[in-house]
C-alpha positions in Angstrom: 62.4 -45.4 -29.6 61.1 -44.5 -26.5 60.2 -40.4 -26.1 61.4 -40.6 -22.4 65.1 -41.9 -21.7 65.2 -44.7 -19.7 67.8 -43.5 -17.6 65.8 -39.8 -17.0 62.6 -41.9 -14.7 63.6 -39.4 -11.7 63.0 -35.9 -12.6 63.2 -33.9 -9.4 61.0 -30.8 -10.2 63.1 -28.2 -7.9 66.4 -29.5 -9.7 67.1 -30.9 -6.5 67.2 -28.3 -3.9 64.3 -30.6 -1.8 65.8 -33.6 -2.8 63.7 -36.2 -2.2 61.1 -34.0 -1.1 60.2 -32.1 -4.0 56.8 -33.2 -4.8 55.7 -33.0 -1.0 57.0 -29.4 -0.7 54.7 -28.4 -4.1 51.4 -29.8 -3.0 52.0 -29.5 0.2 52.0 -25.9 -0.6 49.1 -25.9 -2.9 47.4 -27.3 -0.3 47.7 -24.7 2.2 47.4 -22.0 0.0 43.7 -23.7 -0.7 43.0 -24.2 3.1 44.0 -20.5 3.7 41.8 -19.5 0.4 38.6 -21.8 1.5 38.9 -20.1 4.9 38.8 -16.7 3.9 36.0 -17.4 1.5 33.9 -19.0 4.5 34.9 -15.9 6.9 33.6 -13.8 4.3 30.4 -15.4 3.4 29.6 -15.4 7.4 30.5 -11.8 7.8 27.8 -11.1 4.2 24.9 -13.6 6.0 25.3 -11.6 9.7 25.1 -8.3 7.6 22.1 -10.0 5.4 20.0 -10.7 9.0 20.5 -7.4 10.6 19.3 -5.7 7.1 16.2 -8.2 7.6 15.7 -7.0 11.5 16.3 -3.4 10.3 12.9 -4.0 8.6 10.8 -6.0 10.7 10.3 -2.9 13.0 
């Protein structure tokens, strides 16, 4: 006996509110959400290396 029914092979995983769609919406959503998160990571780390090189020119004087 098989664990899976046959006749269950397409499980929509929003119970059908994106229909056909349902996968795309999920990653495509993950995905964004990890764009948005790598920018903000990179704007951050160029904000700490500008703020890093004026401490160093500070100290050159």
């Amino acid at each position: 006996m098989s664990p899976i029914p046959i006749e269950m092979k397409d499980l929509p995983l929003l119970h059908g509110s994106g229909g056909a769609y349902d996968e795309l919406l999920i990653f495509g959503g993950i995905g964004v959400l990890l764009l948005v998160l790598g920018f903000l990571s990179w704007r951050a780390s160029k904000g700490k290396d500008e703020r890093r090189n004026k401490r160093k020119a500070r100290r050159k004087r």
